[in-house]
N, C-alpha and C positions, 0 to 999 in steps of 0.2 A: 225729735227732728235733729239731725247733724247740723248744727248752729251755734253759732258764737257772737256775741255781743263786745263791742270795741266802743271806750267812752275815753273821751280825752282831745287834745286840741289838734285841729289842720290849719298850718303854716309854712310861710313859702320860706323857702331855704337859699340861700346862694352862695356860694364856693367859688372866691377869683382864682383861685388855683390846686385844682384844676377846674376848670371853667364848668358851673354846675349853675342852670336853673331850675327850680322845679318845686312843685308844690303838694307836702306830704303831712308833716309834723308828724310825731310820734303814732297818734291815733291813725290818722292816713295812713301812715306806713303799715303796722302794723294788721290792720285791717285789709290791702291789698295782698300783705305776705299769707295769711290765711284764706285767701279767698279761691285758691287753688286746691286747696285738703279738705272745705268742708261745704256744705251743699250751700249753705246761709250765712251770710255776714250784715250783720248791722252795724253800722257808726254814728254814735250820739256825738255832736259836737254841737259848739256855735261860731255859727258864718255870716257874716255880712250879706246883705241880695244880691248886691255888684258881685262880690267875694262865690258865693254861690252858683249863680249864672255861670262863670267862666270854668268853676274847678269841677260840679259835679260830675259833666260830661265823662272826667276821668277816670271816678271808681262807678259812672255805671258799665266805663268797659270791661271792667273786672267785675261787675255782678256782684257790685256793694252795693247795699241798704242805704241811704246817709238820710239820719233826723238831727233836724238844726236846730238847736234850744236857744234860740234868740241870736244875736252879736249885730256891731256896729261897727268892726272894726277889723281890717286884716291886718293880722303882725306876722312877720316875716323876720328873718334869722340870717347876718349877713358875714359869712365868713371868712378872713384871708386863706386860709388854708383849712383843711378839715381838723386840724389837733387846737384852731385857735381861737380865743375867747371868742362867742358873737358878737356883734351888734346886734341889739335888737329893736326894731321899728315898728310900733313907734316907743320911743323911752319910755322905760318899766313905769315912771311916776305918772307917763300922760295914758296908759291903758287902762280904759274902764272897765271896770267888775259888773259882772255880765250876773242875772236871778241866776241861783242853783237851780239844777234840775236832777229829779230820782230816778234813777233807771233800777228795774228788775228783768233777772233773767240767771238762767239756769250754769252759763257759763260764761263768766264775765272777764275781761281783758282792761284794764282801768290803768290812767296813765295822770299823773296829775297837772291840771291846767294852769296860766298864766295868768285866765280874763275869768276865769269862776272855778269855784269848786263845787260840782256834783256829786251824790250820795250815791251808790247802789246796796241793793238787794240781793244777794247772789248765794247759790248753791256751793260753787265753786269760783272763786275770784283769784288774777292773777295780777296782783298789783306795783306800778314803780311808781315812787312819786315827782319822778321825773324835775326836780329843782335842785340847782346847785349852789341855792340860800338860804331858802325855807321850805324846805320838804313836809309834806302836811303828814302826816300821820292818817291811818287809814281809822284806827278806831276812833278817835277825837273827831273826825271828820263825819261820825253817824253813818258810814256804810256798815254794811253786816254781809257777811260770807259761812258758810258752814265750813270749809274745808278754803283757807284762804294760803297764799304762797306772796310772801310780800318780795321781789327784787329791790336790791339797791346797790349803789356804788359807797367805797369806803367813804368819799364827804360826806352824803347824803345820811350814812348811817350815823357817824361820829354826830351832826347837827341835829339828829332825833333822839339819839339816847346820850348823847355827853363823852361816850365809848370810842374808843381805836379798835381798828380788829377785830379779832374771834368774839372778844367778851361783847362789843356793842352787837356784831349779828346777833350772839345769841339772846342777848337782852333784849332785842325785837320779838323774839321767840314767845315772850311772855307778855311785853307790852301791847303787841298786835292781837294776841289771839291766835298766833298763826302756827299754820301745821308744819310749813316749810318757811326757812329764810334764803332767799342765795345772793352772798354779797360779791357783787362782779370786781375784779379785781386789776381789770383793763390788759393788757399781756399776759399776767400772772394767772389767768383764767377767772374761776368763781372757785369759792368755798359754798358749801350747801349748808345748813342745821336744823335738828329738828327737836321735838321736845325733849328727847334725851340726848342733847347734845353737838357736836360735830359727828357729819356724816359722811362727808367725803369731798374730793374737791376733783374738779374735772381743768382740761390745761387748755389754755386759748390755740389756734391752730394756725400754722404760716398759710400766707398765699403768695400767689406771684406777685400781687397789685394791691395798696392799703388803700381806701376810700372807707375812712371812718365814719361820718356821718350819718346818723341810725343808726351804726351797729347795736346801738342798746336796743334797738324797737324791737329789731328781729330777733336779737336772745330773746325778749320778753314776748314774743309773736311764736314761736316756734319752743319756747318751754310749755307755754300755754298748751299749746294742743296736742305735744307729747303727755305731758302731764297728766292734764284735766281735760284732754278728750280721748286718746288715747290709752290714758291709767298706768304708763310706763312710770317707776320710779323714780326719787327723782335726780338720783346721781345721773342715771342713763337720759333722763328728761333733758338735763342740764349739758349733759354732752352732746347729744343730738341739735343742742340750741347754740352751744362753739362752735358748732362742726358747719351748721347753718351760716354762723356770722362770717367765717373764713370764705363761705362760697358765695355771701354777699358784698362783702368788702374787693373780694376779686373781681366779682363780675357787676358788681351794680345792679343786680335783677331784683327785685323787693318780695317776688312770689316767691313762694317754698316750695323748696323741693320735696318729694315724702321721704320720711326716715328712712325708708332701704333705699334711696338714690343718693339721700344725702352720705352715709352711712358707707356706701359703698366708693367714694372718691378718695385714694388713699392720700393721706396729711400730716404732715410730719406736726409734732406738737412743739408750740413755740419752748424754749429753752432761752430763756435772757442770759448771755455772753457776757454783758458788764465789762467791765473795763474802763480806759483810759481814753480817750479819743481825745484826736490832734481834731482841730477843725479850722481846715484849710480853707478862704476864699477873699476878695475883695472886699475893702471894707473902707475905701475914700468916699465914696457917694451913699447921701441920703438911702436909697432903695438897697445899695448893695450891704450899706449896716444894719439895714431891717433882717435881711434875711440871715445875717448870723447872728444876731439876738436871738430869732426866731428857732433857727437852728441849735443853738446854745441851751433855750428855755426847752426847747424837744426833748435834746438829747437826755437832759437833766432829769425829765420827768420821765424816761425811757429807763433811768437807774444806774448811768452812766457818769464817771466823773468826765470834766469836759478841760482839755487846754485849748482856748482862743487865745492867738496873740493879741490882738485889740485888747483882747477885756485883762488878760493874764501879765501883758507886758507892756501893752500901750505903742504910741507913736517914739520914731527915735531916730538916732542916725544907724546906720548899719553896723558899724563899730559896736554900738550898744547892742539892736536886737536880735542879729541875725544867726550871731552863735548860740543866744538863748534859744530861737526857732527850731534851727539845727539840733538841737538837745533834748527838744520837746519831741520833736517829731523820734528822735532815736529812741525815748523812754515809752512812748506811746502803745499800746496795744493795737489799733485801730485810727484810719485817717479817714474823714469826712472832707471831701473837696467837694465848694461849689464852683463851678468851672464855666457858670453860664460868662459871656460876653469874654473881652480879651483880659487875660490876668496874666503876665508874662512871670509872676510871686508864687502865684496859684499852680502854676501847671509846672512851675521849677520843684514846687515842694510835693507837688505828686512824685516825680522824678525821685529825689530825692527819697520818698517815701521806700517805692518800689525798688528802688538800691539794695535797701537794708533788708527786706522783707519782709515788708508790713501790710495787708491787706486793707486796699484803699476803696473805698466807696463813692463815686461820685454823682453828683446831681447835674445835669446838663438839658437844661431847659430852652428850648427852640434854637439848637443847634446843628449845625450838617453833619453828616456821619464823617467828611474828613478832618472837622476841627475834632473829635474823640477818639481819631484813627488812632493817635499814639498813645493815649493811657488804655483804650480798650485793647491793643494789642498786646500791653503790657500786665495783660489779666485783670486791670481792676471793673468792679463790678459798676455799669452805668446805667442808671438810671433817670430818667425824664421828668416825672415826678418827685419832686422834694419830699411828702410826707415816705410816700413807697419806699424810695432811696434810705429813709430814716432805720423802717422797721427791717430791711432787709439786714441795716448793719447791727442792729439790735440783737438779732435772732441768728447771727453769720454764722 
């Protein structure tokens, strides 16, 4: 039978920006993104009754299975932006550990939980252990797979094998069991490895619109059924699963497409620019210095060196910083303007930017098309979204 088995946790998600409710978690997702390509989908999880009653409805409109192995407890995932740390509800210390439960089956999708850890049995198992503390190990953990494909992110790998890089993927290689390793490598795409080695590495792909949140589900949703339903390779497995995230991140759709529809949307592959960025915006108020922190720690982890005056140069009188600004902004590669609300500083040193000829990126969040009339006519690229705004300068 064309079927696939999904074990791991459903949780509610939320995004103040961009304004996102909705209740998926890892296993959810994954399990609705497959429920398009193969006749049967099952999801073992555990749900509360309250928690149950209100979410099943949702994947039986997708024509998911859902077995609940006990829970008392809905946790939810609360985030400022989609690049930024969760909160999670309720605190890691007050959520109780839920009995293990054993699943068997023939092609297994396993994702590692918050409130228990389950075993499986599987022929074919595609596993991530989805924690960014304590990632459990898949063989420690008593599941067994004949042909297993462990995912993970570089933390994730580094906190199981002690490793950075190539040498920890492939030390999973041997420590797991496993046939394939692919360590995702967030823009930089994945590296693949297999017993004899490094295999190849496939590149992450632009879109018009970043909404990060699951994208790991859907690599690990769309490798799977390339892979281990399919039989596709798994250099081509793993790119079929890039190619997938770039048309989820764009569009926010969690079904899959099939390999020749995904396959067929031409995609430029991300290329990180690097550089220097000025990072232009207000920074007197509470709210408006969250978001150049925020912007700041982004850019940072996007691989980019960052000059903010705030953090770079501090408060002063004009005499002091404004010819250092001016100086910054002329060494710079790149300008990040936030431009939401009035910044008469802000919108001088766009000005200023576009003088010299610098390619200015801006973010402009609930604003009218005539307060960006003058830097968008002046070619810089705007953007409504903050994280979007981010990657688009990343990859420019």
């Amino acid at each position: 039978m064309n079927a696939v088995t999904v074990v791991g946790g459903v949780y509610g998600e939320e995004c103040a920006f961009p304004l996102r409710k909705q209740v998926y978690g890892s296993a959810g997702r994954a399990a609705i993104a497959l429920s398009e390509l193969v006749e049967s989908v099952t999801l073992h999880t555990a749900l509360s009754a309250p928690a149950a009653k209100k979410i099943l409805p949702n994947f039986d409109a997708y024509g998911v299975n859902v077995e609940i192995h006990g829970g008392n407890q809905f946790i939810s995932f609360e985030y400022l932006h989609c690049l930024a740390d969760p909160q999670i509800h309720p605190r890691i210390n007050k959520i109780e550990e839920q009995a293990p439960f054993h699943i068997k089956g023939d092609l297994v999708v396993q994702f590692g939980m918050i409130e228990c850890k389950p075993t499986v049995d599987a022929d074919i198992c595609v596993y991530d252990p989805q924690s960014p503390t304590s990632p459990l190990s898949f063989v420690e953990s008593g599941s067994k797979a004949r042909r297993l494909a462990f995912i993970a992110n570089a933390g994730e790998i580094e906190l199981l094998t002690g490793q950075t890089g190539d040498g920890g993927a492939f030390q999973l290689v041997t420590s797991e069991a496993a046939e394939i390793v692919v360590a995702k490598c967030g823009l930089r795409g994945a590296r693949i490895f297999g017993k004899d080695g490094f295999i190849g590495e496939v590149p992450a792909y632009q879109a018009a619109n970043v909404f990060t949140v699951g994208s790991g589900d859907i690599f690990v949703a769309a490798f799977a059924f390339a892979w281990g339903k399919q039989g596709m390779d798994p250099l081509a497995a793993a790119d079929y699963a890039s190619r997938a995230v770039a048309s989820y991140v764009e569009n926010e759709v969690c079904a899959l497409d099939s390999i020749a529809e995904v396959c067929r949307v031409e995609r430029a592959p991300v290329r990180l620019a690097g550089g220097n960025v000025y990072l232009a915006g207000p920074f007197r108020e509470l709210g408006q210095r969250v978001i150049i922190d925020e912007a700041r720690k982004a850019l940072l982890g996007l691989g980019m060196e960052v000059f903010s005056p705030v953090h770079d140069i501090g408060h002063g009188p004009a005499s002091t910083v404004v010819q250092k600004d001016l100086q910054a902004i002329r060494d710079c590669d790149v300008v990040l303007a936030i431009i939401n609300g009035s910044s008469p500083g802000t919108l001088f040193e766009v000005g200023y930017a576009v003088a010299y000829g610098k390619p200015v990126f801006c973010v402009a969040q609930n604003m009218r098309s005539n307060d960006t009339k003058l830097p968008e006519g002046a070619g810089c690229t705007i953007h409504s979204d903050f994280i979007s705004a981010l990657h688009l300068l990343a990859w420019r």
